[in-house]
C-alpha positions in Angstrom: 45.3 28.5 -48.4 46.5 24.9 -48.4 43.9 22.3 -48.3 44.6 18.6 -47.1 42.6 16.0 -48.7 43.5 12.7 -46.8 41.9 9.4 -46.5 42.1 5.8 -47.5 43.6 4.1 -50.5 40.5 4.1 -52.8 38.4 6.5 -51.2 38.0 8.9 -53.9 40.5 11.6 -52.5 42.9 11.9 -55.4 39.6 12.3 -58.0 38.3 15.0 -55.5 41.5 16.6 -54.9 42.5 17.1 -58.3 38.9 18.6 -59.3 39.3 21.3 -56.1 42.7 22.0 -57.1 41.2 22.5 -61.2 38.7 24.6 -60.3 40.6 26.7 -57.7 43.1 27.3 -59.8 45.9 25.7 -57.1 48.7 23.8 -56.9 47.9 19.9 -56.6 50.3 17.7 -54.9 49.8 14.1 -55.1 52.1 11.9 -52.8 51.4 9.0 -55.9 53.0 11.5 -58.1 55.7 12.7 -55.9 56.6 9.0 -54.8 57.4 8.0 -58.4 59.2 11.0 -59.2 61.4 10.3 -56.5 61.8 6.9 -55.7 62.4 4.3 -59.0 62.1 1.1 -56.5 58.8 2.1 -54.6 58.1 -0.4 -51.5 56.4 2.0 -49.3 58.8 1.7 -46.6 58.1 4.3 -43.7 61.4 6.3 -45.0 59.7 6.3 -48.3 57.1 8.4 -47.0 58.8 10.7 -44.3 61.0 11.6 -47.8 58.0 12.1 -49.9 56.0 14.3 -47.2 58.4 16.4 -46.6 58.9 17.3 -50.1 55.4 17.9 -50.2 55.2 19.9 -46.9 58.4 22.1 -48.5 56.9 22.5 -52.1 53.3 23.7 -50.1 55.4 26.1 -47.8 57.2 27.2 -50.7 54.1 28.2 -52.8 52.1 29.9 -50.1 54.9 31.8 -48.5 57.3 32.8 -52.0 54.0 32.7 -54.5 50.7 33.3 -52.3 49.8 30.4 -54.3 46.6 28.1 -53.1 47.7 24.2 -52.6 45.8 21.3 -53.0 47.9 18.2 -50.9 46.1 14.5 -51.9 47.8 11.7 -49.2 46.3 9.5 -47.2 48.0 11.1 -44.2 46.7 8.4 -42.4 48.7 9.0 -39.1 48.1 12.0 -36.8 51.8 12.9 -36.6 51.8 13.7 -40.8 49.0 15.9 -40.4 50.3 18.0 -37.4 53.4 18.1 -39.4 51.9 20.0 -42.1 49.4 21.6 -39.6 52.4 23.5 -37.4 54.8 24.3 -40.1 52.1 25.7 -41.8 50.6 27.8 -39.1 50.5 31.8 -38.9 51.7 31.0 -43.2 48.5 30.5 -44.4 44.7 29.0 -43.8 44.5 25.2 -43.6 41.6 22.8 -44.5 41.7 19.5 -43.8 39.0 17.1 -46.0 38.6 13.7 -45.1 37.3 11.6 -48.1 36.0 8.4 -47.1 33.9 5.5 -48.8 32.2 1.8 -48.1 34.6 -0.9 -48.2 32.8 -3.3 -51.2 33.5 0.2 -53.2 36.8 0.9 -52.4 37.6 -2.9 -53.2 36.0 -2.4 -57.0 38.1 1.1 -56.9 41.5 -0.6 -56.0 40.8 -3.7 -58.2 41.1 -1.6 -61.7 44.6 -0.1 -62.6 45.0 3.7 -61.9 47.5 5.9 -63.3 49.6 7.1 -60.0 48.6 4.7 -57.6 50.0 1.0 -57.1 48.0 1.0 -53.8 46.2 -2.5 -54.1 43.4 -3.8 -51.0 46.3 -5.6 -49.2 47.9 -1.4 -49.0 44.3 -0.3 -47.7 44.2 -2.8 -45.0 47.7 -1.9 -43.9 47.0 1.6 -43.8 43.5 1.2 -42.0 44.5 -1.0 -39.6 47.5 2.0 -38.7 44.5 4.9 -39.2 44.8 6.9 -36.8 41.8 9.3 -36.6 41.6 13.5 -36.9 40.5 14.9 -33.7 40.6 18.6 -34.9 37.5 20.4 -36.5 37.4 19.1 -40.2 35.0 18.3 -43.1 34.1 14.6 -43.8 33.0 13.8 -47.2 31.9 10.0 -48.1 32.5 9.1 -51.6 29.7 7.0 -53.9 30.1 6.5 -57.6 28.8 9.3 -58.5 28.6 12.4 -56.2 31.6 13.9 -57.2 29.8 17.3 -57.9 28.1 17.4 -54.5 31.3 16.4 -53.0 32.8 19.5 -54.5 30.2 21.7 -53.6 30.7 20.9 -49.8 34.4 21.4 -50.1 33.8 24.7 -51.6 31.1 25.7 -49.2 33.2 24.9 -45.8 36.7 27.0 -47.2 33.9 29.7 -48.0 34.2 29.8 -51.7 31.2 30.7 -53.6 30.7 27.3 -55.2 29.9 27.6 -59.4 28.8 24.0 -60.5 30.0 23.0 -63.5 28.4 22.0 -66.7 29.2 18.3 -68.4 28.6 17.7 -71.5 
């Protein structure tokens, strides 16, 4: 299964990705991650991120088709195009999920204010991007982020890819 977390700079998709992708036991591909792997002057230019989602599409299609491996993919994915991409070269390979994280704007703005370890994405990024969004018209979950729902969050992931959801204990 491959399961696309997409949404806005700041929205809480990386944090959610990476905790599906822990307690699935999958593959997490960040597009932060990959982009400074890859590119050593980062400007986000559109070539940028063709280059870096395809990589990601190919390390995905890799995983599910060589390994049987489960994939977590964390990008904003924020035109249609990127997600059909991924959508058709993945089809009759493997199930797809798509999640859609999003959050209020005076939080996402406190979010992108404090340094994060992958992401340069500042508020200027997040207006850019939101002003190009280009909405998912296929059946998906939407999942809206607060300070601290992280373990409900998970729990509706896991409940619409039909995975018997065990809460975990913090201590």
């Amino acid at each position: 299964m491959v399961i696309l977390v997409f949404g806005l700079p700041g929205s809480g998709k990386t944090t959610l990705a990476a905790e599906l992708a822990g307690r699935l036991k999958a593959l997490y591909l960040s597009s932060d991650r990959l982009r400074k792997e890859m590119i050593r002057d980062i400007s986000y230019a559109p070539e940028e991120k063709s280059a870096v989602y395809d990589r990601m599409l190919g390390i995905a299609k890799e995983a599910v088709v060589r390994h049987d491996d489960d994939v977590v993919v964390d990008a904003t994915f924020h035109r249609a195009e990127e997600r059909r991409l991924f959508r058709e070269a993945l089809s009759g390979e493997t199930v797809l999920y798509l999640i859609e994280v999003c959050a209020k704007e005076e939080l996402i703005r406190e979010r992108l204010s404090a340094p994060r370890v992958d992401s340069d994405a500042d508020f200027a990024v997040y207006e850019k991007i939101g002003a190009e969004w280009e909405p998912e018209e296929s059946g998906h979950l939407v999942l809206w982020s607060e300070r601290d729902n992280l373990e409900a969050m998970v729990h509706a992931a896991m409940d619409y890819i039909n995975i018997v959801y065990e809460p975990v204990a913090h201590s």
